[in-house]
Residue, then its C-alpha position, 0 to 999 in steps of 0.5 A: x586458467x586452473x579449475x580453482x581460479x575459473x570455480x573462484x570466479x564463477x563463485x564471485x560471478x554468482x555471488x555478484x548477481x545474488x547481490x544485484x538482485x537482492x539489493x536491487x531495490x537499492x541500487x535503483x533508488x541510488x542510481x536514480x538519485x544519482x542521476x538526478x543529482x547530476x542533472x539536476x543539483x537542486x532537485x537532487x538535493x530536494x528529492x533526498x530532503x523529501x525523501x527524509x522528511x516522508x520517511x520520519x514522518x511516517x515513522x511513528x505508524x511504521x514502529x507501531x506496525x512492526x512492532x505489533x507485528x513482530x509482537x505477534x509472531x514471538x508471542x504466537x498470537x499470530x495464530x489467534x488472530x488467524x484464526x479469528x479470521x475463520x469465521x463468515x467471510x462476509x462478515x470479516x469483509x464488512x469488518x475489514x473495509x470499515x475498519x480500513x476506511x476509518x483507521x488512523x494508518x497510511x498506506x505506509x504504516x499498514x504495510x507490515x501488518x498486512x503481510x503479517x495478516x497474510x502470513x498469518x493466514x488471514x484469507x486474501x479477500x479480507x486483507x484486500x477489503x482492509x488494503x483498499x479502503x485504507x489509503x483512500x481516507x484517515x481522521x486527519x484526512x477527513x478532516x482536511x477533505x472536508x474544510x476544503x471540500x466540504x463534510x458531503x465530500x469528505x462523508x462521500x469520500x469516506x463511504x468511498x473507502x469502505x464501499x471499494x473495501x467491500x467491492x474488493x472483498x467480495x470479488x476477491x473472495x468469488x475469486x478465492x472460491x474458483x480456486x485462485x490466489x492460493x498463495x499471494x505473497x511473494x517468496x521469502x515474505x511469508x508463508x501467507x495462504x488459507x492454510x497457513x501453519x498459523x490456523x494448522x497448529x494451534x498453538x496456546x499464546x506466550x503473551x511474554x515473550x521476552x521471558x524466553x530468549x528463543x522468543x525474544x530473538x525471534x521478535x528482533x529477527x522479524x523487526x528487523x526484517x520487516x524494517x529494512x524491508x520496508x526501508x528499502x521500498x519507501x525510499x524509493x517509494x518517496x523518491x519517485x513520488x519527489x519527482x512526481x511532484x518536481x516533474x508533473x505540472x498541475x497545469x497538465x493534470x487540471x487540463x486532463x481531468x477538467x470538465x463534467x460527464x462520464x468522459x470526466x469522471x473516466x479520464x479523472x480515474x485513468x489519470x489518478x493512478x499516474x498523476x496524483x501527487x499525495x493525500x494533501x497536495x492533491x485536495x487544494x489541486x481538486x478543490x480548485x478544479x471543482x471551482x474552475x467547472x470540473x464535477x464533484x464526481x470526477x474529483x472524487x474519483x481521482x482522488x480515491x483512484x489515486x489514493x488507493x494506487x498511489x506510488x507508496x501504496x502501489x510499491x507496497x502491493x508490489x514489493x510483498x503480493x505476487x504479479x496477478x494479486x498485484x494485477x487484481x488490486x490494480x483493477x478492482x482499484x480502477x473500477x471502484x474509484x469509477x464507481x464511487x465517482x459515477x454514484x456521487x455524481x448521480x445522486x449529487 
């Protein structure tokens, strides 16, 4: 075999496994959905109608959030925004736990503007605040939570939110200082870090932007990136909550967190995490628990535990955080959701 011919192969070889890791994100959604199709027609069918379904439903919060995010980037008020972020830690924590608790975006739509406040160079410990408490509870949510379970729940739910943001916060920070987490985001999804080049260079705001073409190409660039990125973790995302939902009998999830005590409340946490189903399928699901004996403590905690690390949520923290800020949401999501649950049921 001549040289051209084996150096033609290895370039195809190369770019074959470029492509694969690249595009693995797809390839895995189709192979699933592949899989499944052919086991199963029905649920093939019905997990791509989800699949649909979820993504247009959450549409209008992820073009608000990309759209403000790459408006950010071409105007250059990224920098401004960063470095309103440079104040008192403390106070930016409280900030952004009450605003994450109280904000209208899901776990979804919230997704591009935490890796632009990343990339921004908005510290770690207030983006965890606002990343935690924002999938716990929103206005619609609450709602929800409290015709079904009551306004004592729904106000214990949402103080929930904001109290894991601040618990989050302030031990992430603690972190911060002993020098970890310099950089949390992945590679190739920003240059996220306490000194980014937003906070470095001031830069004065073209508010704008698309009176220069450089700007203007530069907001399409980041739109599209952030879309296509989102697309393809959403979809998967959706794919697999679809089979959680096809999959996962309520019957198991009602025999292993049912009951009352601190097993409950532990159980009802450990099992949030893999069991729960979504923001409102679970309600009916707890609500129901709690009229069959399980405590209003152990019901909290499942339901803010499986909130905050919910498969769309939880795929988000992956897909843009590198593995051990990935590993501290995870705990600080545990341990606060057992928290909320144990303080609700001991003043309940």
């Amino acid at each position: 075999m001549s040289e051209a011919v084996l150096e033609w192969r290895n370039r195809g070889a190369a770019f074959g496994r470029h492509v694969v890791l690249r595009e693995r994100v797809w390839i895995a959604t189709a192979l699933i959905l592949t899989l499944v199709s052919l086991l199963d027609p029905a649920q093939g069918r019905e997990s791509s109608r989800f699949v649909l379904a979820d993504l247009a439903e959450t549409a209008p919060y992820l073009l608000l959030a990309i759209a403000l995010a790459a408006y950010a980037r071409a105007s250059g008020a990224d920098g401004l925004i960063a470095r309103a972020f440079t104040g008192s830690p403390l106070l930016m924590i409280a900030l952004a736990a009450a605003f994450g608790g109280l904000s209208p975006f899901c776990s979804c739509g919230v997704i591009p503007l935490i890796a632009a406040l990343l990339a921004m160079g908005v510290p770690l410990s207030a983006v965890m605040a606002f990343w935690l408490a924002s999938p716990v509870i929103d206005p619609s949510m609450f709602v929800l939570t409290a015709g079904l379970l009551g306004m004592e729940f729904a106000v214990a739910k949402t103080l929930a939110a904001i109290g894991i943001g601040l618990f989050g916060g302030i031990a992430t920070l603690m972190l911060e200082r002993a020098g970890a987490f310099e950089n949390p985001l992945r590679e190739g999804v920003g240059n996220g870090g306490c000194g980014a080049a937003s906070v470095r260079t001031r830069k004065p705001a073209v508010w704008r932007f698309w009176r220069e073409e450089p700007r203007r190409a530069l907001f399409a660039h980041e739109a599209a990136k952030t879309s296509l990125f989102l697309l393809k973790w959403l979809a998967l995302a959706f794919l697999l909550e679809s089979l959680m939902l096809a999959y996962v009998p309520g019957e198991w999830i009602a025999g292993a967190v049912g009951g009352e005590g601190l097993a409950s409340i532990a159980i009802a946490t450990l099992v949030g995490v893999p069991a729960y189903l979504n923001g409102y399928a679970a309600l009916p699901l707890v609500s129901a628990l709690i009229g069959q004996g399980m405590s209003e403590g152990a019901g909290l905690a499942f339901l803010v535990a499986g909130g905050v690390t919910s498969l769309p949520a939880a795929i988000a923290v992956f897909a843009l955080a590198r593995p051990p800020v990935f590993a501290l949401y995870l705990a600080l999501a545990l341990t606060g959701s057992l928290a909320s649950g144990l303080i609700f049921e001991m003043l309940g």
